[in-house]
C-alpha positions as a Markdown table, in Angstrom:
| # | Residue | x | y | z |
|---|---|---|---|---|
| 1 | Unk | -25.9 | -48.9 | -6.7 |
| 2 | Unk | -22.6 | -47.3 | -5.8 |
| 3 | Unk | -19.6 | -49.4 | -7.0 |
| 4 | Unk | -17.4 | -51.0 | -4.2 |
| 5 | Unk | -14.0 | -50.2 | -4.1 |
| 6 | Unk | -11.4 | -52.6 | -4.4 |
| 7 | Unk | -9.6 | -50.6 | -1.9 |
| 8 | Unk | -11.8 | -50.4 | 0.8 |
| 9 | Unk | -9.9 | -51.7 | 4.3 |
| 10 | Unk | -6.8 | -53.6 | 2.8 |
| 11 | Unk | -3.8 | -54.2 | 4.2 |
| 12 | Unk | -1.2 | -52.5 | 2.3 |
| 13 | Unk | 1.6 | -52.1 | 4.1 |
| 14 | Unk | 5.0 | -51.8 | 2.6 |
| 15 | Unk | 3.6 | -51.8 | -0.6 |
| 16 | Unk | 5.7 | -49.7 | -3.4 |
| 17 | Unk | 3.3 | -47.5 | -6.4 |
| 18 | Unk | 5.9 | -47.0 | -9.3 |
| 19 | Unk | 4.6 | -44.9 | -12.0 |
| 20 | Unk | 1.1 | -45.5 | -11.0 |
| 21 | Unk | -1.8 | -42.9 | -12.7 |
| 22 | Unk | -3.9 | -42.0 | -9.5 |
| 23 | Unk | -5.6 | -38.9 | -11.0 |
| 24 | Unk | -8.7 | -38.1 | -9.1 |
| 25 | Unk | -7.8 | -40.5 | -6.2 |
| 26 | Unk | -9.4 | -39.8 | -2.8 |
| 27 | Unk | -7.7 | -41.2 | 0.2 |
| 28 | Unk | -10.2 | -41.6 | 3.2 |
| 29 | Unk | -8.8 | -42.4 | 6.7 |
| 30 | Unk | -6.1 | -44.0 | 4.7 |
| 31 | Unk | -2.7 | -44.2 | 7.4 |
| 32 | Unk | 0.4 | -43.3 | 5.4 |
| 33 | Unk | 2.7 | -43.0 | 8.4 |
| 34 | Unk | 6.5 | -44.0 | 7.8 |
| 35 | Unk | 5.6 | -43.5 | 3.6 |
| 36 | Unk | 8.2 | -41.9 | 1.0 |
| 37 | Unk | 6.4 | -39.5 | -2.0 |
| 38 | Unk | 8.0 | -38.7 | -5.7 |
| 39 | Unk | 4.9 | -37.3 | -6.4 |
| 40 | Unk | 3.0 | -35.1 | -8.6 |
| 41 | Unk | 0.5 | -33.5 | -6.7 |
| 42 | Unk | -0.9 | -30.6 | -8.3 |
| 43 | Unk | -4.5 | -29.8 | -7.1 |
| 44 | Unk | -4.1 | -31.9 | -4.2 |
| 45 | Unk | -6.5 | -31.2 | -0.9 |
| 46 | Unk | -5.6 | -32.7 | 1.7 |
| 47 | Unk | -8.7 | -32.0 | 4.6 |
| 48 | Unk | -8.5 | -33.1 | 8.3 |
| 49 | Unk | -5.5 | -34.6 | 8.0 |
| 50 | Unk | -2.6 | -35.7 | 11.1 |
| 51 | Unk | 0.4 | -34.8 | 9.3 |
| 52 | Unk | 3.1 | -34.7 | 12.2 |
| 53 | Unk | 6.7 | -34.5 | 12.4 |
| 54 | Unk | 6.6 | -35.3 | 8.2 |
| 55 | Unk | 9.7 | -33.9 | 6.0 |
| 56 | Unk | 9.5 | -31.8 | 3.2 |
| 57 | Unk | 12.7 | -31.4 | 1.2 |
| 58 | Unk | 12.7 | -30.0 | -2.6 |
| 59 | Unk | 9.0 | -29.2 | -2.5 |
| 60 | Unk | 7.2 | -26.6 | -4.7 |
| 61 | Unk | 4.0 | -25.6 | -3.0 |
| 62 | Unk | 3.7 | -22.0 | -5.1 |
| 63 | Unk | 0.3 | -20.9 | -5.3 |
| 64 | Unk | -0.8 | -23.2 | -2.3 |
| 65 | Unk | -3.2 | -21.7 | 0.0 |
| 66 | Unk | -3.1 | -22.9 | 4.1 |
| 67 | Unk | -5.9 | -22.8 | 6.5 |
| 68 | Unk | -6.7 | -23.7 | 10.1 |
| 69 | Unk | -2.8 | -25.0 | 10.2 |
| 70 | Unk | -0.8 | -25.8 | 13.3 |
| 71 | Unk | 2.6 | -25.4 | 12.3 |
| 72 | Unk | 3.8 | -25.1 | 16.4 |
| 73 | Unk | 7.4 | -26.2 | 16.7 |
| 74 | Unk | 7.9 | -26.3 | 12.9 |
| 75 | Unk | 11.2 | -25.6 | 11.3 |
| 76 | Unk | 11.4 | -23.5 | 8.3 |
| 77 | Unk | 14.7 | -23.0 | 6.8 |
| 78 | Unk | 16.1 | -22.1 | 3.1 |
| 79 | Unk | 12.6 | -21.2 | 2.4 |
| 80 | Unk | 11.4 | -18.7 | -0.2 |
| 81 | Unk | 8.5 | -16.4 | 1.1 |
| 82 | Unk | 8.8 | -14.0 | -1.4 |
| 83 | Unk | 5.0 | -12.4 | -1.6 |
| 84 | Unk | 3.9 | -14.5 | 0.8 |
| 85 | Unk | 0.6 | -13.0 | 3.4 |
| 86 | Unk | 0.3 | -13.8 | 6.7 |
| 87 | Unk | -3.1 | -13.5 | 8.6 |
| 88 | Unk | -5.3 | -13.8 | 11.8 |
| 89 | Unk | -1.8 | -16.0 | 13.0 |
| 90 | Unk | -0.4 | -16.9 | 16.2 |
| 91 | Unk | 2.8 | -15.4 | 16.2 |
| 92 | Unk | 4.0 | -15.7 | 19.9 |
| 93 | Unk | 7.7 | -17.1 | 19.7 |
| 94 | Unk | 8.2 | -17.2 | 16.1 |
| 95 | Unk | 11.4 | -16.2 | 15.1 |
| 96 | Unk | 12.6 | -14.8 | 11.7 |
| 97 | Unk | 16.5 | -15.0 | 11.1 |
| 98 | Unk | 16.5 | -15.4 | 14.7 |
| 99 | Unk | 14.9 | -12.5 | 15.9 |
| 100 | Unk | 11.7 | -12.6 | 17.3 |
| 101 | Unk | 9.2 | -11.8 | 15.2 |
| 102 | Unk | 6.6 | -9.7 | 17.5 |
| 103 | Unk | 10.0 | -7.5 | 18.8 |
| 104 | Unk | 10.6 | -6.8 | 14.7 |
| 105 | Unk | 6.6 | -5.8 | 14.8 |
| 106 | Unk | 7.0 | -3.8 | 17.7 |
| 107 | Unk | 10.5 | -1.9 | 16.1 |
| 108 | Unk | 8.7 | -1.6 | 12.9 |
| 109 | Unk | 5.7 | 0.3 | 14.6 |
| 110 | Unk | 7.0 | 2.7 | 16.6 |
């Protein structure tokens, strides 16, 4: 018989994790709108997840692969890209240093 969670449908709202070991976790339909994170997350996935209009400031995502991402009407700024690849993307209206990007393609190519 699986063992029950002690976690499964409280009510934990406004509740503060200092120093907590949560190695292994797994977070199922859990709603963490309006949360802060100081967080090690090193071989995190994060699947199916409703991540709008969240904040990332200081982050190091090196090495991090992205997949089946909407990143529409997303700021990017003081970023480093270096050896970063781009693939089967959506490009229309993105901007790089304020040029867009499919008028740099278009320069490049001809």
């Amino acid at each position: 018989m699986a063992k029950k969670s002690p976690f499964d449908g409280p009510m934990l709202n406004n509740s503060v994790f200092d120093r907590a070991k949560m190695v292994n976790s797994s977070f199922n339909g859990v709603d963490l709108s309006d949360s802060f994170f100081f967080a090690v997350l090193t071989n995190v996935k994060f699947n199916d997840c409703k991540m709008n209009n969240v904040e990332y400031d200081d982050v190091n995502m090196s090495g991090s692969t992205f997949n089946n991402i909407n990143l529409a009407n997303t700021i990017f700024s003081n970023i480093n890209m270096e050896n970063v690849e781009i693939s089967d993307a959506n490009i229309k209206g993105m901007k790089v240093n304020g040029i867009f990007l499919t008028d740099l393609l278009e320069n490049y190519q001809s």
